[in-house]
C-alpha positions in Angstrom: 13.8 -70.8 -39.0 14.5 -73.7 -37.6 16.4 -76.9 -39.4 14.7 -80.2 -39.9 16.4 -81.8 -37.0 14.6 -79.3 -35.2 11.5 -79.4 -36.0 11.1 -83.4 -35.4 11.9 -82.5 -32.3 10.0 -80.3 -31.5 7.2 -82.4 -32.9 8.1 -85.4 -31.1 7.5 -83.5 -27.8 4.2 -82.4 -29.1 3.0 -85.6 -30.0 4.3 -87.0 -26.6 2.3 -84.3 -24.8 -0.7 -84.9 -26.9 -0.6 -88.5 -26.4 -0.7 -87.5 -22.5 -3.2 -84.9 -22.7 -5.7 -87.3 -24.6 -5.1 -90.5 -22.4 -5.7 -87.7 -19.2 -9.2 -86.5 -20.8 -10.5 -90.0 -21.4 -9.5 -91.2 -18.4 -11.6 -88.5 -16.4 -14.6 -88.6 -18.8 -14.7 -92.5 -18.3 -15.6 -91.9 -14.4 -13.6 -94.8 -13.0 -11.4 -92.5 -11.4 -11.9 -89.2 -9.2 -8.2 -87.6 -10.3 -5.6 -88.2 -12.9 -2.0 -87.3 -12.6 0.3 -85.9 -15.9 3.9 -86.1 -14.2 3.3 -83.5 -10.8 0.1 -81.9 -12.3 -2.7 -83.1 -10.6 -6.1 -82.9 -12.5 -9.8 -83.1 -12.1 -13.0 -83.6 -13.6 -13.3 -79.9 -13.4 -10.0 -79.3 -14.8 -12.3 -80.6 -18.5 -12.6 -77.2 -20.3 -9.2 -76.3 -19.7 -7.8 -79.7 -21.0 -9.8 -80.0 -23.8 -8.8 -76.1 -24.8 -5.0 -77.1 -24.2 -5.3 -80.5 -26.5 -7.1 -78.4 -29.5 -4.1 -76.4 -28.7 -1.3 -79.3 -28.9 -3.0 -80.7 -32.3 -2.3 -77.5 -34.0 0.7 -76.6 -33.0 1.2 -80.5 -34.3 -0.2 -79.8 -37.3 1.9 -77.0 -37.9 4.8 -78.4 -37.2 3.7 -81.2 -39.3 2.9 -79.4 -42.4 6.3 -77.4 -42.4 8.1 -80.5 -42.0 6.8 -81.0 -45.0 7.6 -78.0 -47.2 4.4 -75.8 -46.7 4.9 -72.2 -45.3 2.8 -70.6 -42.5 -0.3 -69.0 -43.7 -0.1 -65.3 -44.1 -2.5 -62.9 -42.8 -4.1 -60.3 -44.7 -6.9 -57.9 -44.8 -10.2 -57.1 -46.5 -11.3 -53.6 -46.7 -15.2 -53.5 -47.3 -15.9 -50.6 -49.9 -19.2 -48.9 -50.9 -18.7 -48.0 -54.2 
């Protein structure tokens, strides 16, 4: 597991992305403009679904990174096995 140090880091960058990712999808749903560039990625309104699939991505991956900054572990999976008794 990662230190502290670490994972602000890594959040940072997350955060940074997201900001990017957010200010990209506004700008495109606006209308004023035809294309938006995010460093050398070119995108479009048709690029939308994909975008707003990668920004639900960035919030939780900020969110998790948020939440063990803050002491809380990863949920665990488990399983439920139906019976008929």
């Amino acid at each position: 597991m990662a230190d502290k140090v670490e994972l602000r880091a890594r959040l940072d960058f997350w955060q940074t992305a997201l900001k990017k990712l957010r200010t990209a999808y506004l700008a495109l749903v606006d209308g004023g403009i035809k294309s938006y560039m995010i460093d050398d990625r070119q995108l479009t309104r048709f690029d939308l679904p994909a975008l707003q699939k990668q920004i639900e991505e960035a919030e939780a991956k900020v969110d998790e990174l948020e939440n063990l900054l803050n002491g809380q572990r990863p949920r665990r999976a488990f399983g439920v096995l139906p019976r008929d008794w």
